[in-house]
C-alpha positions in Angstrom: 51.5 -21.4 111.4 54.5 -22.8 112.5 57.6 -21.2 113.9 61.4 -23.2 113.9 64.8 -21.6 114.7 63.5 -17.7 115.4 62.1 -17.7 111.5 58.1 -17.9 110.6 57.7 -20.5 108.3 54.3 -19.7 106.0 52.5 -22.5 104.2 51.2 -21.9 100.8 47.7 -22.1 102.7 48.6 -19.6 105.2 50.4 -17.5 102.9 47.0 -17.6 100.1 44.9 -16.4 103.4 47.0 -14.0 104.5 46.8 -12.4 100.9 42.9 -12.9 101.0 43.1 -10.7 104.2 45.4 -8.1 103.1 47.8 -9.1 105.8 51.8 -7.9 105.8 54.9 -9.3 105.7 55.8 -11.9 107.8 58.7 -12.6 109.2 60.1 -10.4 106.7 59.0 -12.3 104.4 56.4 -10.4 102.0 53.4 -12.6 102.0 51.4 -10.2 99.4 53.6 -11.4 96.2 53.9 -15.4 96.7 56.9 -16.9 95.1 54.5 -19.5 93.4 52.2 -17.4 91.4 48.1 -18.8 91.3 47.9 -20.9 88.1 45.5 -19.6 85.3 42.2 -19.8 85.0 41.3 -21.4 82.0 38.4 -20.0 80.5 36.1 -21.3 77.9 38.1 -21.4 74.5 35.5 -19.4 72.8 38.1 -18.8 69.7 39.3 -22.4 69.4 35.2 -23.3 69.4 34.5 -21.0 66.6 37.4 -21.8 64.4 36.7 -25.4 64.4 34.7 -27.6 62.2 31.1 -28.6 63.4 31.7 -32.0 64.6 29.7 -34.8 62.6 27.0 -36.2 64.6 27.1 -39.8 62.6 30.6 -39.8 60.9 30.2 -43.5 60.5 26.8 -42.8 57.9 28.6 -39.4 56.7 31.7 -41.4 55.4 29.4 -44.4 54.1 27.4 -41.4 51.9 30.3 -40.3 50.8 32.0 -43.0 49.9 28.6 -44.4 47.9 28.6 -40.6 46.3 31.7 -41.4 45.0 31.8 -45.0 44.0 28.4 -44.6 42.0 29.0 -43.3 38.6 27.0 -41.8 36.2 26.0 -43.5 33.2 28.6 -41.8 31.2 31.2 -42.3 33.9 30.1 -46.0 33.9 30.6 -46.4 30.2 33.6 -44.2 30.8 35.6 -46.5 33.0 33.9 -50.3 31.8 35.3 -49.4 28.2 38.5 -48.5 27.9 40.0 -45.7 25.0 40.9 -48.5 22.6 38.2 -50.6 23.2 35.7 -47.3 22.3 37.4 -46.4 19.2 37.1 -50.2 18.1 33.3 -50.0 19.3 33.0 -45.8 17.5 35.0 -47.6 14.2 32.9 -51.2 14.2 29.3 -48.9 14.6 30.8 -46.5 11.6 31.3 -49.3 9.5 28.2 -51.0 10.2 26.7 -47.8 9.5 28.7 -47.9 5.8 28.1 -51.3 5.3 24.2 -51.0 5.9 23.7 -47.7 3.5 25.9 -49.7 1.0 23.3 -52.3 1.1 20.7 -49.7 1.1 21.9 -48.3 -1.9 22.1 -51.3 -3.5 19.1 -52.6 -2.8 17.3 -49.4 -4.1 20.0 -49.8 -7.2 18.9 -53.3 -7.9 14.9 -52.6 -7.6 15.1 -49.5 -10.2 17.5 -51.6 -12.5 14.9 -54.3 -12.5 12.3 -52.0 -12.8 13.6 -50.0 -15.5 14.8 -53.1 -17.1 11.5 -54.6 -17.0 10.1 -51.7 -18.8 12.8 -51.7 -21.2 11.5 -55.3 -22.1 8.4 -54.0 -22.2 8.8 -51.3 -24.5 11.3 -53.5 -26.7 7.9 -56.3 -26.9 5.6 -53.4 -27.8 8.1 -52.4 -30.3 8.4 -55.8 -32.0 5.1 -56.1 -32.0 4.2 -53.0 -33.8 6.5 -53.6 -36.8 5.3 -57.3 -37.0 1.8 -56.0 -36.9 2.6 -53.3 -39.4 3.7 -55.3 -41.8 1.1 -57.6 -41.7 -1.2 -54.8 -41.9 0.6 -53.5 -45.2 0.7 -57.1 -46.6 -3.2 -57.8 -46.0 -4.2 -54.0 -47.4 -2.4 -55.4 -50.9 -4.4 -58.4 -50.8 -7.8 -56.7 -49.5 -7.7 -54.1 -52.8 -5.9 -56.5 -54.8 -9.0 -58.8 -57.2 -9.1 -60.8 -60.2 -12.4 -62.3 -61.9 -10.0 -64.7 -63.2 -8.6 -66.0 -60.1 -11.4 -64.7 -57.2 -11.4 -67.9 -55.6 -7.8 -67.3 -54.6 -8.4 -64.1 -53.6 -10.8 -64.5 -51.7 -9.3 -67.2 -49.8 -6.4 -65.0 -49.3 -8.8 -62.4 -47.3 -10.7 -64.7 -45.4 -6.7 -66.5 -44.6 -5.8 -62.8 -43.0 -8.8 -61.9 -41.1 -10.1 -62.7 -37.6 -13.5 -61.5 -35.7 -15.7 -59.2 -36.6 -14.4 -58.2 -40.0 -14.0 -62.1 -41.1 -17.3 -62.4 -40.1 -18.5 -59.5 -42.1 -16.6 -60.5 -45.3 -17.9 -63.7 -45.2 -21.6 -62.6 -45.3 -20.9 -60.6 -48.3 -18.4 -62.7 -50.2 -20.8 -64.1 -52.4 -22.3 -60.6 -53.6 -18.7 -59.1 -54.2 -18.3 -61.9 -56.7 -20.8 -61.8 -58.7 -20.4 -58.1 -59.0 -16.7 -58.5 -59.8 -17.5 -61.2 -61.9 -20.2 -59.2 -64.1 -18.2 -56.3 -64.5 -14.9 -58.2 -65.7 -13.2 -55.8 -62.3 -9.8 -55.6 -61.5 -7.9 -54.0 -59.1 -4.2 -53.7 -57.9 -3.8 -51.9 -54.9 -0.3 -50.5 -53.6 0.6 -49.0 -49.8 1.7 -45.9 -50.1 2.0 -45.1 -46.2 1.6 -46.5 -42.9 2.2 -45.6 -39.5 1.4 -47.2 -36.2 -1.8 -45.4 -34.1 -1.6 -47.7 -30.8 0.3 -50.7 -29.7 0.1 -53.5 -27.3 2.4 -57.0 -27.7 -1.5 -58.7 -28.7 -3.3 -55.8 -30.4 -1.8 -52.9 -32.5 -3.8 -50.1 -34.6 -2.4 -49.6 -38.3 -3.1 -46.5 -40.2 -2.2 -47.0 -44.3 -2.7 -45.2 -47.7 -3.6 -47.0 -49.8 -3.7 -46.4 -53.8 -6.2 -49.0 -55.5 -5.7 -48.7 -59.9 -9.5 -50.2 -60.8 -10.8 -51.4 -64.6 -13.9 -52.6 -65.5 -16.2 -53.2 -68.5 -17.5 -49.4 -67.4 -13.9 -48.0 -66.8 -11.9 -49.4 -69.6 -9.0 -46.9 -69.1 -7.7 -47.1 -65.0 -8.8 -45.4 -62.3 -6.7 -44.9 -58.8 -8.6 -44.3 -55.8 -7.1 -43.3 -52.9 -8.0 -44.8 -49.4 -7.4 -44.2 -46.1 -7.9 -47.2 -43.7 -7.5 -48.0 -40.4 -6.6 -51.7 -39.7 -6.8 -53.1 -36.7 -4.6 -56.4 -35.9 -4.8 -58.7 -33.1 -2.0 -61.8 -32.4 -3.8 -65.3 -32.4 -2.0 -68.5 -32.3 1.0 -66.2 -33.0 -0.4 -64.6 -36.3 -1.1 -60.8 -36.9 -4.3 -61.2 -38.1 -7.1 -58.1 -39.3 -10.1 -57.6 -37.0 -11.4 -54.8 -38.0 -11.1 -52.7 -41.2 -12.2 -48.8 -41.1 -12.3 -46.6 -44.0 -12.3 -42.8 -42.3 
């Protein structure tokens, strides 16, 4: 402590121990209430510490994370944002009509194959058809000629059957030709015969089954006055060299 011109002068120092000690005024001065009051004690901001954010430890790798979170798309996103809106309702339009275009083929295709294929059996059916009326009438035209004999003009006749026969019924006439004319040549026989009926049973475009009636007027030395039998025969005609020819002759 210092003392100048009869008035105690008091350091901040003194003054600080002096209030430590509890000791009065001096000099009139009251050392217990300083002019300079003690600065704060700063305690630990426990408020500030809980209201801020955790501090990021590697902000550097945080920021990189993020930033690859949110730079890598998803597979939508990436269509998303690598097409444009115009250029995905060309691409949604093009597929569509693709899509049109391909069932129109499709359909045409599948048009085309069961055109043909109806077509072909329209061909078919059209040959089997031809063939059964060219067969029938062949049929109807040998039956007049097969009931139809002369003892004055057998060798005609005869050549006319053998002419319109074919396989196993040629073969069979042939064997018995030569006892048919004697007896028809013995008994002075005639005979006329006339188709009454015919229908087809079964047809291919190379072999067709006929079914006639046929009415056969007979005379003879026995017989003077005629007779008609009536036949029912089943002729079946096969195509060779492009003639409907008789291969075998049934008489149900």
């Amino acid at each position: 402590m210092s003392k100048s011109s009869g008035t105690a002068t008091v350091t901040p120092e003194e003054r600080w121990t002096l209030m430590a000690d509890g000791a009065p005024e001096v000099g009139g001065v009251d050392i217990s209430k300083p002019d300079t009051a003690p600065p704060p004690v700063e305690g630990p901001a426990v408020e500030e510490l809980v209201d801020q954010e955790p501090v990021d430890e590697n902000p550097v790798a945080h920021e990189l994370v993020a930033k690859e979170s949110d730079a890598t798309p998803t597979v939508a996103e990436h269509d998303d944002e690598r097409i444009d809106p115009p250029a995905k309702r060309w691409w949604a339009g093009t597929r569509a009509r693709r899509t049109a275009i391909l069932l129109l083929v499709v359909v045409a295709v599948a048009a085309i194959a069961v055109a043909a294929v109806l077509g072909w059996k329209l061909q078919q059916r059209n040959a089997v058809d031809t063939a059964a009326d060219q067969a029938e009438q062949a049929a109807r035209n040998y039956a007049v000629a097969l009931t139809s004999v002369s003892s004055d003009n057998l060798d005609q006749n005869f050549a006319d059957v053998l002419g319109g026969a074919t396989g196993e019924f040629k073969d069979m006439y042939s064997q018995s030709s030569g006892q048919l004319r004697q007896l028809l040549v013995d008994n002075k026989a005639t005979a006329e015969g006339t188709v009454i009926d015919s229908g087809i049973k079964s047809a291919s475009t190379s072999k067709v089954e006929v079914l006639l009636f046929v009415d056969q007027t007979v005379t003879n030395t026995a017989t003077p006055d005629p007779r008609v039998d009536r036949s029912r025969v089943v002729m079946t005609m096969e195509k060779i060299d492009g003639r409907w020819l008789a291969a075998k002759v049934d008489l149900p």
